[in-house]
PAVODO-809201 format. One record per atom (N, C-alpha, C, O, CB): residue in one letter; x, y, z. Coordinates in nm, 3 decimals, always signed. Each point is the difference from the previous one (the first is absolute). Glycine has a CB too. Layout:
<nodes>
NODE res       X       Y       Z
NODE   A       X       Y       Z
...
</nodes>
This chain:
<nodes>
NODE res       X       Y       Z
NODE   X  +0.590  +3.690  +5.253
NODE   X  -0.070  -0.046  -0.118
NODE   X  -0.083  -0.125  +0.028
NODE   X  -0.111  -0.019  -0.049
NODE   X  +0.293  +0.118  -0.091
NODE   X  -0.122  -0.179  +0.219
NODE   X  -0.102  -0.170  +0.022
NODE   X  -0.076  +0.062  +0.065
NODE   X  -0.101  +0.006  -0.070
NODE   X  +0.231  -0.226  +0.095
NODE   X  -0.150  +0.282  +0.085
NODE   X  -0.141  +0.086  +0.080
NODE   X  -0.131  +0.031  -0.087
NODE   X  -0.113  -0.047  +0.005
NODE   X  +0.293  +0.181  +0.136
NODE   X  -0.133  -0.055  -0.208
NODE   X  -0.077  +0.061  -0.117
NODE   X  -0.059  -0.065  -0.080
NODE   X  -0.114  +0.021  -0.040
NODE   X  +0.234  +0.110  +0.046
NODE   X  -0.015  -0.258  -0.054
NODE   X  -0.088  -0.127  -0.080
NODE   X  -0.050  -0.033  +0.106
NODE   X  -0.012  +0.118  +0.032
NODE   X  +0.133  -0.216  -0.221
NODE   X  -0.158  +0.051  +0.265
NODE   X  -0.051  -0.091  +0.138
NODE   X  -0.148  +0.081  -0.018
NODE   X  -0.100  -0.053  -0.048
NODE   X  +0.355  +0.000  +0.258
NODE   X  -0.248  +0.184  -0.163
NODE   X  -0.127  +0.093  +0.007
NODE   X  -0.061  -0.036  -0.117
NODE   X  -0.111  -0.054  -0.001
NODE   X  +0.194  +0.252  +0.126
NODE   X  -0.011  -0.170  -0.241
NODE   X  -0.113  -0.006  -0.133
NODE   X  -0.062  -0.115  +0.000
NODE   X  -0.120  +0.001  -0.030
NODE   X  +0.241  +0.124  -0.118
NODE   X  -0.056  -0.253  +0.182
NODE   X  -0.054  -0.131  -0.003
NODE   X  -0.078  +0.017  +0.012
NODE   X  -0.090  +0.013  -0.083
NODE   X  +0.188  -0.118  +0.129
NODE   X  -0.100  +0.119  +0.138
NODE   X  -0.123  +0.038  +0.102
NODE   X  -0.095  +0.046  -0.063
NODE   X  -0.100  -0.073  +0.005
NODE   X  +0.217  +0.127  +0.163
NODE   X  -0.131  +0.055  -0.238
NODE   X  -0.090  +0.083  -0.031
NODE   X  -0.076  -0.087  -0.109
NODE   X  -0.116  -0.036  +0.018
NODE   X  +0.250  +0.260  +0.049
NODE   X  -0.073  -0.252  -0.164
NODE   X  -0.022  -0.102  -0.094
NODE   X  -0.128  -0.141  +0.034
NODE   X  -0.098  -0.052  -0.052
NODE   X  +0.380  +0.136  +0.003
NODE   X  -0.225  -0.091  +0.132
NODE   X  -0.019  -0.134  +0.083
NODE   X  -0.162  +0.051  +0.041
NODE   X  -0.095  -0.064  -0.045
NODE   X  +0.391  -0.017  +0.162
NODE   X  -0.320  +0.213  -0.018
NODE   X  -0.115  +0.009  +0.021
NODE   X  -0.065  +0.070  -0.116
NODE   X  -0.116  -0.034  -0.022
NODE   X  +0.165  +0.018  +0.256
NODE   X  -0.020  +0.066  -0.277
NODE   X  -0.088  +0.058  -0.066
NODE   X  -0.071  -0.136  -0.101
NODE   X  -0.120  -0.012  -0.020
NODE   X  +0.265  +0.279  +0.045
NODE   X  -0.060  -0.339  -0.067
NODE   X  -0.015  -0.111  -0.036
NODE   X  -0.119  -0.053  +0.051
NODE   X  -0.101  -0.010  -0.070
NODE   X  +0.321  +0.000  +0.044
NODE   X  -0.214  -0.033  +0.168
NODE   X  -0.071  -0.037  +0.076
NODE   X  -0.132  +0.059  +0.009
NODE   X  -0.102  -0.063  +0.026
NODE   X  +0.293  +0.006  +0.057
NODE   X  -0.184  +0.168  -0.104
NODE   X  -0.137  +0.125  +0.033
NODE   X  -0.073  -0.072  -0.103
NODE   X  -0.085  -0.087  +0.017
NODE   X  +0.181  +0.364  +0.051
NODE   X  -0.022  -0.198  -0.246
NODE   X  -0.059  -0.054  -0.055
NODE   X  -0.103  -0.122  -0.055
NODE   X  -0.105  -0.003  -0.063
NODE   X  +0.252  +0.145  +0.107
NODE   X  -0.040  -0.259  +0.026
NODE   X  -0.064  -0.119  -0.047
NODE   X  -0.117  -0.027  +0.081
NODE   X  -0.084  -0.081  -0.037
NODE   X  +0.291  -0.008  -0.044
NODE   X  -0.215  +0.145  +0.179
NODE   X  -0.119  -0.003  +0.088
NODE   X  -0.094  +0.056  -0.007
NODE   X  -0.107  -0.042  +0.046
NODE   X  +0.213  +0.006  +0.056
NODE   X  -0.090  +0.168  -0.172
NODE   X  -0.131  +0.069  -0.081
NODE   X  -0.030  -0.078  -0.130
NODE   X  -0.111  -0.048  -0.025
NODE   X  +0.173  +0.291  +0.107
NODE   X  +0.021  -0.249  -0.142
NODE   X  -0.038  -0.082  -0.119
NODE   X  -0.062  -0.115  +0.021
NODE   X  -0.095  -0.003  -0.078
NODE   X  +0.259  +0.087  -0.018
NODE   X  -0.161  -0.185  +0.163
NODE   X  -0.086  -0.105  +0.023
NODE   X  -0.136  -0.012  +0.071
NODE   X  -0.057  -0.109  +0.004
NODE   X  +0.258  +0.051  -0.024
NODE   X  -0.255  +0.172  +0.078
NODE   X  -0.091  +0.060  +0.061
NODE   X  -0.080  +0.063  -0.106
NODE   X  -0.108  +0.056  +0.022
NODE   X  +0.239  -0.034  +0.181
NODE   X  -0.056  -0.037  -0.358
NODE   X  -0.118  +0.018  -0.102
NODE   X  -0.043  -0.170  -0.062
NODE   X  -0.110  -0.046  -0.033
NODE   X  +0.217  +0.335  -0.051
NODE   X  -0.018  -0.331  +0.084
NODE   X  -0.013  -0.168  -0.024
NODE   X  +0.143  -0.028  -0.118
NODE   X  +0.110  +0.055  -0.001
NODE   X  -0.450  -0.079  +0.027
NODE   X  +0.267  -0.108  -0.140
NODE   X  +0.087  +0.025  -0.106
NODE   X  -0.051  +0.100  -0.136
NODE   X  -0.119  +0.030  -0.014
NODE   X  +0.205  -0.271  +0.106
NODE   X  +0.011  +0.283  -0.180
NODE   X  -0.011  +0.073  -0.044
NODE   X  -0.082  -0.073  -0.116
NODE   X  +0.015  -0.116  -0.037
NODE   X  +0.174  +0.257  +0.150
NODE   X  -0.301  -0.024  -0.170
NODE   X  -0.057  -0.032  -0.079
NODE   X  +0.028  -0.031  -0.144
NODE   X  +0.095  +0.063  -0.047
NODE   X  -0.182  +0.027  +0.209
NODE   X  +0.020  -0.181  -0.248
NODE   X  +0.069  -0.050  -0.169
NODE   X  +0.036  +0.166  -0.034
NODE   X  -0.087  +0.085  +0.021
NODE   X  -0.103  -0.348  -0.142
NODE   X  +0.298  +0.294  +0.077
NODE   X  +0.005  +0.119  -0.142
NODE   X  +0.120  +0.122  +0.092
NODE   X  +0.068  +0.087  -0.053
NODE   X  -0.415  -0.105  -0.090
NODE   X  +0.337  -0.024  +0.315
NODE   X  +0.051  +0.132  +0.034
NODE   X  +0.136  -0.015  -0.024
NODE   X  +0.025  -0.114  -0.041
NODE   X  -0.190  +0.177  +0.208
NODE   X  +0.283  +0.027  -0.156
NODE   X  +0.110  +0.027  -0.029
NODE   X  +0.082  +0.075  +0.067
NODE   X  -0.058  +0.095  +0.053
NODE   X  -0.029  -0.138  -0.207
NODE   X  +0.209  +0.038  +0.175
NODE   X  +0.088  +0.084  +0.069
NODE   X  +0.021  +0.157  -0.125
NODE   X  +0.017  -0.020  -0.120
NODE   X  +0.125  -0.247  +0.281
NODE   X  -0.144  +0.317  -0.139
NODE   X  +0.011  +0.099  -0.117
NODE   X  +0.106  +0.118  -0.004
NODE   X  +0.039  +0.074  -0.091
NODE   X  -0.274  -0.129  +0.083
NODE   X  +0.275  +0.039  +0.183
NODE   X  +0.119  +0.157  -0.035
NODE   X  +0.055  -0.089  +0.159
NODE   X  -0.054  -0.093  +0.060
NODE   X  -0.090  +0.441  -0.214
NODE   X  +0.285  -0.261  +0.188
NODE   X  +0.077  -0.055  +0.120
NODE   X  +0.099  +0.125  -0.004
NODE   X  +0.079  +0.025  -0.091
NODE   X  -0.100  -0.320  +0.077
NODE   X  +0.003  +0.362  +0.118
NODE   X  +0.100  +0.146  +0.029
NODE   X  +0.062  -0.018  +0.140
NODE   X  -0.068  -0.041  +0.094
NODE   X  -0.092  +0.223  -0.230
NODE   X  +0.331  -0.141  +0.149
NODE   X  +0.038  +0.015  +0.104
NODE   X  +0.074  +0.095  +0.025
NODE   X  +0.044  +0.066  -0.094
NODE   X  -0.081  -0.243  +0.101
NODE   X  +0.076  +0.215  +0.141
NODE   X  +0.013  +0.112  +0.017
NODE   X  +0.097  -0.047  +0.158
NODE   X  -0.021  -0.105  +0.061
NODE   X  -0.227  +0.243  -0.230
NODE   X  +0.343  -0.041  +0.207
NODE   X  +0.049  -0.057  +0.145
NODE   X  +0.119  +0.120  +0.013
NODE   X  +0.012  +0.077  -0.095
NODE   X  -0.063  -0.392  +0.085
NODE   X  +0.128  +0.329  +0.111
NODE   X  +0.102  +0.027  +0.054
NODE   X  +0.115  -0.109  +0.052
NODE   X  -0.015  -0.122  -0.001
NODE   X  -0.147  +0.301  +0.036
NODE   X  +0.253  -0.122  +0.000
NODE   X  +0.172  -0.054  +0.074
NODE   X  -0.100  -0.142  +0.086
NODE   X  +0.039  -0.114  -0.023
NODE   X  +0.178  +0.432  +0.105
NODE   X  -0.352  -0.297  +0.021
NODE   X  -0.059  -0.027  +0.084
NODE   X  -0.149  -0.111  -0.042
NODE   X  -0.029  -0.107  +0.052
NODE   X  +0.164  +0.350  +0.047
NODE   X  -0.202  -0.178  -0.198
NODE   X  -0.125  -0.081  -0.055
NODE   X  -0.015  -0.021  -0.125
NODE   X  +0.068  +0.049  -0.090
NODE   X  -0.168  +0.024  +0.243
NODE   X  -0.037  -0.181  -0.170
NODE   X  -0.021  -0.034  -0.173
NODE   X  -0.117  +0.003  +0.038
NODE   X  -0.053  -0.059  +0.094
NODE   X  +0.226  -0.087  -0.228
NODE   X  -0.228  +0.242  +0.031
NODE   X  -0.131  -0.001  -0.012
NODE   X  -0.064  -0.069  -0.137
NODE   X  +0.047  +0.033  -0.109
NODE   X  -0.019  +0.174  +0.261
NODE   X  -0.128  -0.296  -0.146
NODE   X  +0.039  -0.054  -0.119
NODE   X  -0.251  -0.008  -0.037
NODE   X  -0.073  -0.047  +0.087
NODE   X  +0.474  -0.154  -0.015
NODE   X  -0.446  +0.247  -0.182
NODE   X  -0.123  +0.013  -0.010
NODE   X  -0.004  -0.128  -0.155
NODE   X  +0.087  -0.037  -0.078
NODE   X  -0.133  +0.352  +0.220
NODE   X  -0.070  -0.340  -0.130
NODE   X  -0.017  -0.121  -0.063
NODE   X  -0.195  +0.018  -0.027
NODE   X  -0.103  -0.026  +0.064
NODE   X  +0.368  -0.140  +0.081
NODE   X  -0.222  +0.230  -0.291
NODE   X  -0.179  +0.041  -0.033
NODE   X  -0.021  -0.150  -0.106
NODE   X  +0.068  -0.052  -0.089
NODE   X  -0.082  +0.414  +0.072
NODE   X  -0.103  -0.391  +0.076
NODE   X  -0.105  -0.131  -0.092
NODE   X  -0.132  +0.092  -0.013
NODE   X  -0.043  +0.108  +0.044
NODE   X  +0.128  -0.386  +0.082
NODE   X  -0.127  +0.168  -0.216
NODE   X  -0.139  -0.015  -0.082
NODE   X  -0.073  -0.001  +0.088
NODE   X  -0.083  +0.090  +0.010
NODE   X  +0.124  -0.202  -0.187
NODE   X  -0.035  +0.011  +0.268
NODE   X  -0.118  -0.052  +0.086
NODE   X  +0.082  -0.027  +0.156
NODE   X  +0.120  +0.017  +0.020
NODE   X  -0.280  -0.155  -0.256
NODE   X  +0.063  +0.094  +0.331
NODE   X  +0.071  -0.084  +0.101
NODE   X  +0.118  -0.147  -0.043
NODE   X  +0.018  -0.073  -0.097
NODE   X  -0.267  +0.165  +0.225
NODE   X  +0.297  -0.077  -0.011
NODE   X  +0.104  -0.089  -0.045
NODE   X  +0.058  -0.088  +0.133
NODE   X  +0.027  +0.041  +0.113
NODE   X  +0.035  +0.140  -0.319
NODE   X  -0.056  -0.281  +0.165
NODE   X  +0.023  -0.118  +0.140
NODE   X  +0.152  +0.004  -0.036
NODE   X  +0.036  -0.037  -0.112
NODE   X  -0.279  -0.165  +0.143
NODE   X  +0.367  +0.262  +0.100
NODE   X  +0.096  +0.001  -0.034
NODE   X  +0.096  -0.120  +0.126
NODE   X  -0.050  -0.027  +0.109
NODE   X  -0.020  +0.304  -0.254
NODE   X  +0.161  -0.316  +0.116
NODE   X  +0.083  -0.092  +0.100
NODE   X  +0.150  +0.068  -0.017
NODE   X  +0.045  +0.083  -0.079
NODE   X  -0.199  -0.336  +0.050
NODE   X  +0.208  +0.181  +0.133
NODE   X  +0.128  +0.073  +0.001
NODE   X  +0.097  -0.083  +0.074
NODE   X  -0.040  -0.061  +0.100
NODE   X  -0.069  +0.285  -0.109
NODE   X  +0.234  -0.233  -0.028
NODE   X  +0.105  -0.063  +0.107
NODE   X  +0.159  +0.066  -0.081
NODE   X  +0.021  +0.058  -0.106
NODE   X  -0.195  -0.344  +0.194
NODE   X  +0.254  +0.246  +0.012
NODE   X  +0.108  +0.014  -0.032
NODE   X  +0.097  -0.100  -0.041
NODE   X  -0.014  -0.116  +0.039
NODE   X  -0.052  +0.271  +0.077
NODE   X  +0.194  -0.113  -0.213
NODE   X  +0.071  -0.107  -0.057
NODE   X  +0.156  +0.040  +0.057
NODE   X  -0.007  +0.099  +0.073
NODE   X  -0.170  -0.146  -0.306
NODE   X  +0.293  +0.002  +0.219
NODE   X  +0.091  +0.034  +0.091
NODE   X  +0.118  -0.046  -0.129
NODE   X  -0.036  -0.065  -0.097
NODE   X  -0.093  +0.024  +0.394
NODE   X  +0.246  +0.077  -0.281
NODE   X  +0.132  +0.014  -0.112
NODE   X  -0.079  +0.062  -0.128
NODE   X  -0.056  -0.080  -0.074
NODE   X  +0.223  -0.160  +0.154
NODE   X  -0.173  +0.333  -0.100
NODE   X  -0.031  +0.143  +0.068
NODE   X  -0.120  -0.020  +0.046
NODE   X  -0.096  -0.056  -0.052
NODE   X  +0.218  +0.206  -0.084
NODE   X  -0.105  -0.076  +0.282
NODE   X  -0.126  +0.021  +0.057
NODE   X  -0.090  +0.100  -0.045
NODE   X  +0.038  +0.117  -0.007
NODE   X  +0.068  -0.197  +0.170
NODE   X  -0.222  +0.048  -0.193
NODE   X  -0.139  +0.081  -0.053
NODE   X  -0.182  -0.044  +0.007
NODE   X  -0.057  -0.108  +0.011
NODE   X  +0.269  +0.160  -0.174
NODE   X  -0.238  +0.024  +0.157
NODE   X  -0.178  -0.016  +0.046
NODE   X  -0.067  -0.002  -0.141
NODE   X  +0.003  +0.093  -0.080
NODE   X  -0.014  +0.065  +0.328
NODE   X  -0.049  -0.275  -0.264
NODE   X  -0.077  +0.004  -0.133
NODE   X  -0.145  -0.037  +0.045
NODE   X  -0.039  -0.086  +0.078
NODE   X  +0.245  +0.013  -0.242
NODE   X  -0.269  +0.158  +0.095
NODE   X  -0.176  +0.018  +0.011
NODE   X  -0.074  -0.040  -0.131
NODE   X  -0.027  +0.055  -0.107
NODE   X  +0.052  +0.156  +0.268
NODE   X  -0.047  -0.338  -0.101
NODE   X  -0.110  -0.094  -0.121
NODE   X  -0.137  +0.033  +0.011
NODE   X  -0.078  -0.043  +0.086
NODE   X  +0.210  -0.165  -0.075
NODE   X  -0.169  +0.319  -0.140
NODE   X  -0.142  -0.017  -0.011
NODE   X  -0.051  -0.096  -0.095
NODE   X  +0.026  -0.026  -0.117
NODE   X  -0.031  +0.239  +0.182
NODE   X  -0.103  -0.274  +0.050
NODE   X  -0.091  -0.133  -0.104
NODE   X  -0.049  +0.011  -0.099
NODE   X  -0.090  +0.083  +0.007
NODE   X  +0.031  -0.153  +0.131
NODE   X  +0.071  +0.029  -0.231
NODE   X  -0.074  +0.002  -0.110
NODE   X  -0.013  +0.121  -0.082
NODE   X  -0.091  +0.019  -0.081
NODE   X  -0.008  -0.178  +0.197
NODE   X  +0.224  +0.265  -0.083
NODE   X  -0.039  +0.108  -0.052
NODE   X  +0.146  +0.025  -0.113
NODE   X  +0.116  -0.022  +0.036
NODE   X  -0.300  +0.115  +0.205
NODE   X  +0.149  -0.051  -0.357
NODE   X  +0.107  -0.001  -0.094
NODE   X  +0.050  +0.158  +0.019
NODE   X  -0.067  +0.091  +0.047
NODE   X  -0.036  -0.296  -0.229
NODE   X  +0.201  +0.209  +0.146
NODE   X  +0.117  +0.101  -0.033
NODE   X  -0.043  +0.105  -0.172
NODE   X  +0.049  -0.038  -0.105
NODE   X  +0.165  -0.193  +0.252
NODE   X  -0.315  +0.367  -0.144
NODE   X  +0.015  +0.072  -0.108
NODE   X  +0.040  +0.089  -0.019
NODE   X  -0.048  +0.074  -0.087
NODE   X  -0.054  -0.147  +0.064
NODE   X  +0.217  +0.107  +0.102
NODE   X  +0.139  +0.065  -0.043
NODE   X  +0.047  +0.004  -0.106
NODE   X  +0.051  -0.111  -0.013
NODE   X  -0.005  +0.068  +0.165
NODE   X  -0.019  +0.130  -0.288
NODE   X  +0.097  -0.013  -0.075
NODE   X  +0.125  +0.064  +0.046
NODE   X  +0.102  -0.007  -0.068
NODE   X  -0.264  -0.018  -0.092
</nodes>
């Protein structure tokens, strides 16, 4: 079972990484855009995790520890989820 969390991290971690690196290669996100939907999906093994906005979006990322987890700060961009 710790393996398995270890991998997802991992996975977490880059994809994380991917992301935030495409995302800032559009710049910051423009006045009005929005996060608007967030779907995930995974096995015993992965997390797949999609994250649809309005517009481009300048995203950052790090990890926090007791519990360990990956949180992805997009700038300036609000939450229109109900």
């Amino acid at each position: 079972m710790r393996l398995t969390a270890a991998r997802m991290f991992l996975k977490m971690t880059l994809g994380a990484a991917l992301l935030a690196a495409a995302a800032t290669a559009f710049g910051a996100a423009p006045a009005g855009a929005v996060v608007r939907n967030v779907e995930y999906s995974g096995t015993a093994d992965t997390l797949d995790v999609r994250i649809d906005a309005t517009g481009p979006a300048r995203v950052f990322h790090f990890e926090l520890e007791n519990p360990r987890r990956l949180v992805l700060d997009f700038e300036n961009m609000p939450n229109s989820i109900d």
